[in-house]
C-alpha positions in Angstrom: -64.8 -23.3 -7.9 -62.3 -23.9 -5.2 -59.6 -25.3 -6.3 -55.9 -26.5 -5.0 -53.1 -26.7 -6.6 -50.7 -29.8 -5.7 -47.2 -29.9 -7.9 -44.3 -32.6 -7.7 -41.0 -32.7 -9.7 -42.6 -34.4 -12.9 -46.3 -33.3 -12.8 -49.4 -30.6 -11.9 -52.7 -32.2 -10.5 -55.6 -29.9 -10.0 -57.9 -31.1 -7.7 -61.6 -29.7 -7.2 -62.2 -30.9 -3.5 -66.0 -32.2 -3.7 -65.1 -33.8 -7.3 -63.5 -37.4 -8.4 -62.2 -37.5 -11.5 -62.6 -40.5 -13.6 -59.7 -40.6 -15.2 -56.6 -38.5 -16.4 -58.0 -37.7 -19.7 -60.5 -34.8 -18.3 -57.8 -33.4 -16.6 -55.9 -33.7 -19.7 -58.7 -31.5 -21.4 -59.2 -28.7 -19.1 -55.2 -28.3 -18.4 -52.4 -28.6 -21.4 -49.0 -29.3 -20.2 -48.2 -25.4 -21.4 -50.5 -24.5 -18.9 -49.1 -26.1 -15.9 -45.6 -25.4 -17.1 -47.0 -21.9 -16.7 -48.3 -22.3 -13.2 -45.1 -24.1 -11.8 -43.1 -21.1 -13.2 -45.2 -18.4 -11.6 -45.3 -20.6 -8.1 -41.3 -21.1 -8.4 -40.0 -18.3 -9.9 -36.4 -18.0 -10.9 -33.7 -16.5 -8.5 -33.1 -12.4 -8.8 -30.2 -11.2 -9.9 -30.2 -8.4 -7.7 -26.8 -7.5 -8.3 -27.7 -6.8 -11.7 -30.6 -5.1 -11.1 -28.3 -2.7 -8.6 -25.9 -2.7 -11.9 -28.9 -1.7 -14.5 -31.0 0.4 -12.3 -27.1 3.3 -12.0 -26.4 2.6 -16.4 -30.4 3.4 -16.9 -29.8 6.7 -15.4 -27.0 7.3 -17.9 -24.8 9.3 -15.5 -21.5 11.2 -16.2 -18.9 9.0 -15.4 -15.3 9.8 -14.5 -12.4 8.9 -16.2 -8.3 8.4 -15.3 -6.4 8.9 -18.2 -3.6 5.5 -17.3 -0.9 5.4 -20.1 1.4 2.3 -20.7 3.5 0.7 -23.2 0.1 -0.2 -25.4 -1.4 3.7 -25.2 -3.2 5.3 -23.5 -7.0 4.0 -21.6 -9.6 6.4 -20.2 -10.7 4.0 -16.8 -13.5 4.5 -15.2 -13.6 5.4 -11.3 -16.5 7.2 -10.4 -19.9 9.2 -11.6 -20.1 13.1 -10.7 -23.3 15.1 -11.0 -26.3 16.5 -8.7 -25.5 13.6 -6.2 -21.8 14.6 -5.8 -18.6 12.6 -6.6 -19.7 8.6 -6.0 -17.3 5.6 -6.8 -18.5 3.6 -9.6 -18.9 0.0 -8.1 -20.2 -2.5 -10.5 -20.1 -6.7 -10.8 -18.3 -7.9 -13.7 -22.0 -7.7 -15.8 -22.3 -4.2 -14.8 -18.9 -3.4 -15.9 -19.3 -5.2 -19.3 -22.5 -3.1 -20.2 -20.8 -0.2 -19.3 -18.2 -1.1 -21.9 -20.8 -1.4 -24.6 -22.9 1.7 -23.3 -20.1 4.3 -22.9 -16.5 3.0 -24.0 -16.8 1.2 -27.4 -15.5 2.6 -30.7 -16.9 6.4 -31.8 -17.5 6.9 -28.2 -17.4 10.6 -26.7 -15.1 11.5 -24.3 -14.4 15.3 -22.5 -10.8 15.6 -21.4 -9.6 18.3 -18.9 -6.1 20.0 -19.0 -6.5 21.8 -15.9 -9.8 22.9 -15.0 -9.8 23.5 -19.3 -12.1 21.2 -20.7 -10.8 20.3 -24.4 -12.5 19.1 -27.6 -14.2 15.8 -27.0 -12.5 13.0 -28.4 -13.5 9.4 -29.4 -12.3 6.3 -28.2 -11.0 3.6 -30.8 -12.3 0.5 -29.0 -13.8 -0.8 -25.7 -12.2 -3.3 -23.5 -14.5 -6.0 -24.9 -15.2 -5.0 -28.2 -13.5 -7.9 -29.6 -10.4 -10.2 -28.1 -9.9 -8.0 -24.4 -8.1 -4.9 -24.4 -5.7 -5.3 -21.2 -5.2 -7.8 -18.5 -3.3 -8.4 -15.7 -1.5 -11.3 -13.7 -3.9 -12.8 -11.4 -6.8 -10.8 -12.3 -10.0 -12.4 -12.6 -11.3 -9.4 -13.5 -9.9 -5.8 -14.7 -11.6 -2.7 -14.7 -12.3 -1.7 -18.6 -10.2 1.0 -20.4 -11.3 2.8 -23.2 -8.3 2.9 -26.1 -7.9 6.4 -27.3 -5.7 8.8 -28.3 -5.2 11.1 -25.0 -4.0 15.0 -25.4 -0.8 15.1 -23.3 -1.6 16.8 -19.8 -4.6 15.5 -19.5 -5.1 12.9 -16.3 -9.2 13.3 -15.9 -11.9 12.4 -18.5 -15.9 12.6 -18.4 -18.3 10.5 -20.7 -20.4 12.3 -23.0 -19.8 15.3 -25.1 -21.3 17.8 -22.8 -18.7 19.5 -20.8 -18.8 20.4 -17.1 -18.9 24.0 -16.2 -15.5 25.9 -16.3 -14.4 29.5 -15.0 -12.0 32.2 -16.0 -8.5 31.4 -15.0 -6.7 34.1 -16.2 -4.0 36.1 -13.7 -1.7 38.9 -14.2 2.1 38.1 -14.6 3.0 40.3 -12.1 0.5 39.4 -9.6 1.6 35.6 -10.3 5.2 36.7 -9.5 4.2 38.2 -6.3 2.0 35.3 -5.2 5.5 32.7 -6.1 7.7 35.4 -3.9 5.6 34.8 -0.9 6.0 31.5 -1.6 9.2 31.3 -1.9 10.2 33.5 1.1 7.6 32.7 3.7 5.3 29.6 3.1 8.0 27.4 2.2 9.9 28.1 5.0 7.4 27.7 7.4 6.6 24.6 6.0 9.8 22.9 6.3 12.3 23.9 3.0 14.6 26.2 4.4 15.9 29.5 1.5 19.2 27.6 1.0 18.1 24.3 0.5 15.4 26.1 -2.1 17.3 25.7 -5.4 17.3 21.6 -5.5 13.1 21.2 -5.9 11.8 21.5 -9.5 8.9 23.7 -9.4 5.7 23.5 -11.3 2.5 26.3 -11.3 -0.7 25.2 -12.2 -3.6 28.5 -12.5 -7.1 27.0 -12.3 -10.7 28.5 -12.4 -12.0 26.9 -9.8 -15.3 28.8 -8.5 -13.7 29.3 -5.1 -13.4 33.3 -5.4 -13.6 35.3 -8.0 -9.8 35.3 -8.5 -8.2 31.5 -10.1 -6.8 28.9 -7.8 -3.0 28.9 -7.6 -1.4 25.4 -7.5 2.6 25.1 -7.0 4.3 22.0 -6.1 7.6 21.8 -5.3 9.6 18.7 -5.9 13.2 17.5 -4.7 14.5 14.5 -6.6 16.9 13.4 -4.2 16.5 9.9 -2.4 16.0 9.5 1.2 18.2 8.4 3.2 18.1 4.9 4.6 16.4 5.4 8.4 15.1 9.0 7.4 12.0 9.7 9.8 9.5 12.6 9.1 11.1 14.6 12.0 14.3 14.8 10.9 13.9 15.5 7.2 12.9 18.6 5.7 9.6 17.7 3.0 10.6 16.3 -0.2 7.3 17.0 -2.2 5.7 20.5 -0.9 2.3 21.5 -2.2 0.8 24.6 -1.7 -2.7 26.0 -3.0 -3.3 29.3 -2.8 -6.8 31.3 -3.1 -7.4 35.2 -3.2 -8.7 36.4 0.4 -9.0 40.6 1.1 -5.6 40.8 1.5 -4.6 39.1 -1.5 -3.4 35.6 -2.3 -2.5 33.2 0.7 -1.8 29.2 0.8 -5.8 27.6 1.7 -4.2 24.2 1.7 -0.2 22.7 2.3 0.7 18.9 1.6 4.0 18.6 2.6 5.4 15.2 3.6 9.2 13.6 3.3 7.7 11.9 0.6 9.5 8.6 0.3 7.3 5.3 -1.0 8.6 4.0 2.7 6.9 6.4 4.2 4.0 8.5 2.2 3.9 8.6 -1.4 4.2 11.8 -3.6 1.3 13.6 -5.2 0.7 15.2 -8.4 -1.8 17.2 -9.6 -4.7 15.7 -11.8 -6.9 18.9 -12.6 -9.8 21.0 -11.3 -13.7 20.0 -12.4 -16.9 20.7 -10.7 -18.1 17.0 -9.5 -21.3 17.6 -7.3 -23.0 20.8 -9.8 -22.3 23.6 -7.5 -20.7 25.6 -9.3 -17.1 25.2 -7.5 -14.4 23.5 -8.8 -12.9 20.5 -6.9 -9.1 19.7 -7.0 -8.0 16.9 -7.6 -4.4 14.5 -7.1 -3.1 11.1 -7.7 -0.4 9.7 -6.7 3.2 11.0 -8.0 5.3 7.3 -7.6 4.4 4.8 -9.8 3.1 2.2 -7.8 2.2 -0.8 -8.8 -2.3 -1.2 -9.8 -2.3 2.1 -7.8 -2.7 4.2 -11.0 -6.3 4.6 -9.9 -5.9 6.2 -6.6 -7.4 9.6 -6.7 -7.6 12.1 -3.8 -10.3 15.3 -4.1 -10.5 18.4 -2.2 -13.3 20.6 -2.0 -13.3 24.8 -0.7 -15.4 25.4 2.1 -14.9 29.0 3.6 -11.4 29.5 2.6 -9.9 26.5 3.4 -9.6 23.5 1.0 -11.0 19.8 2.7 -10.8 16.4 2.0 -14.0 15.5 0.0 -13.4 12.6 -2.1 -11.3 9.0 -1.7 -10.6 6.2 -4.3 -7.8 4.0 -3.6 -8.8 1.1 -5.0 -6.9 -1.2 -7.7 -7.8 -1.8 -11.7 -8.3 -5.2 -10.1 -11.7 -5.8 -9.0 -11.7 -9.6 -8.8 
C-alpha cells in the first residue's frame, strides 16, 4: 500500500490515501510512538561532525607521528607536529577532539616513544602522563587550546621523537679522524671565507660538528655550524655585516667532501633568526635521511618551528615547513 508520511513538531500521521480512518486508536495499533520516533530520526538525521570524521578517519590509520622534544621549567614534553611515513612528512592538523584522542591513543602514561640523537635512534622511552590524563599538563595565556605534550624524561641531545617503539631506518655514520680534520680545514680556509667570515675574524664563532648517516652517499653527512655570540649592532643591515650564524653541510662527491648546502645570515632576531640543528631521520620511507633545524633564539610559542631539507642530486632542498604555534585556538 501507498502510503505518505506527513510529520509535524509533536506528532507522525500515516496516511493511506484511498483510506479514512475512524479514529486515532487504529493508527495507534499499527504505529507505536517508538516507531515514529524511529522514522522522524531516519528523515531528520543529526548533523555530521565532519571534522571529526577528518580527525578519526588520520588516528584509525595509526600513523607515526612526529615529536619536538620542548623543555621548560616543569620538564621536558614530546609535542606533536607532524606524521612521517610512505606519504612523506605531513603537518598534523587536528580540532581540539582530534587532538584529545590523540592524547589518549599515543601520549598517556606507559606510552612508547623513539628518540633520535642525531640520525641515532635510542632506546624507546615511556612517557609518565598525557596532557589530559588528569588535571591538564600545560597551558598558556590566552590559549583556548594548546597542543598536548607528553611528560617524559628526555635523553639530553635529543630534539626529535617518533611514536611507537619501532624505529625508523638509520645508516652508518662513522668517518675517519683524519678525513674529518681535512673536511673542517677546507672549511675553515675556503668555504667560510667565501661565505662571508673572513680567517681573522675566525676565532670569535663557537663551533659545533655534527656526523650523520643520512642515505645521501655512501659516506655520512657532515654538519658544522659556526656561531658568533656577539650582538649586532644597532642599524646593522645584511650587507654590511659579515654572518653571525654560518651553517655548512657537507656530502662526499668524487672528489671528496664539499659544502651541498650554506645558511648563512647576520642572524639577529631583528633581522632572521638563528638555526640549530635538530637531527637526521628518514620521513617519507626512501631510504634517505632528511635534516632537519629549528630555530636557535628562543622565541616566544615558536619552539615548534621546524625547517627540513631533503638531498636531491647533490644538493640539499627545502622539503618541509612548520611554523606554527603550540597555540592552536
Amino acid at each position: 500500500m501507498d502510503f505518505r508520511v506527513r510529520l509535524n513538531e509533536t506528532a507522525c500521521v500515516i496516511c493511506p490515501p484511498r483510506i479514512r480512518l475512524a479514529s486515532g486508536t487504529l493508527l495507534a495499533a499499527l504505529f507505536s510512538l517508538t516507531g515514529c520516533d524511529r522514522i522522524k530520526s531516519a528523515l531528520n538525521p543529526p548533523p555530521v561532525d565532519n571534522a571529526w570524521q577528518n580527525d578519526s578517519t588520520v588516528l584509525a590509520r595509526q600513523p607515526m607521528v612526529l615529536f619536538r622534544a620542548v623543555r621548560t621549567a616543569d620538564g621536558a614534553r614530546a609535542v606533536p607536529f607532524a606524521t612521517v611515513g610512505a606519504n612523506g612528512l605531513r603537518a598534523l592538523t587536528l580540532t581540539g577532539r582530534g587532538w584529545r584522542a590523540l592524547d589518549v591513543q599515543s601520549m598517556q602514561a606507559g606510552s612508547a616513544f623513539v628518540p633520535y640523537r642525531g640520525s641515532e635512534a635510542l632506546s624507546p622511552i615511556r612517557s609518565s602522563r598525557g596532557m589530559w590524563e588528569g588535571t591538564p599538563l600545560d597551558s598558556l595565556p590566552g590559549c583556548n587550546l594548546l597542543l598536548p605534550g607528553a611528560a617524559m624524561s628526555i635523553p639530553d641531545g635529543v630534539h626529535l621523537l617518533t611514536s611507537g617503539r619501532t624505529p625508523l631506518r638509520t645508516v652508518p655514520n662513522g668517518i675517519g679522524e683524519g678525513e674529518l680534520q681535512d673536511v673542517m680545514n677546507v672549511v675553515t680556509t675556503l668555504v667560510a671565507p667565501s661565505s662571508g667570515v673572513p680567517l681573522s675574524k675566525m676565532s670569535r664563532y663557537r663551533r659545533d660538528v655534527a656526523v650523520v648517516g643520512t642515505g645521501a652517499t655512501r659516506s655520512p653527512t657532515i654538519v658544522v655550524t659556526y656561531e658568533d655570540p656577539e650582538e649586532l649592532p644597532e642599524g646593522a643591515t645584511r650587507l654590511a655585516e659579515r654572518p653571525r650564524q654560518l651553517i655548512v653541510v657537507l656530502d662526499k662527491g668524487i672528489y671528496g667532501y664539499k659544502p651541498s648546502l650554506i645558511i648563512a645570515d647576520v642572524s639577529s632576531s631583528r633581522i632572521a633568526p638563528r638555526k640549530r640543528f635538530l637531527g637526521a631521520l628518514d620521513g617519507d620511507g626512501d631510504g634517505r635521511a632528511e635534516l632537519f633545524f629549528g630555530l636557535g633564539e628562543k622565541i616566544p610559542r615558536a619552539e615548534l618551528v621546524t625547517y627540513s631539507y631533503r638531498y636531491e642530486g647533490d644538493t640539499w632542498i627545502a622539503a618541509f615547513t612548520y611554523e606554527r604555534t603550540r597555540c592552536v585556538g
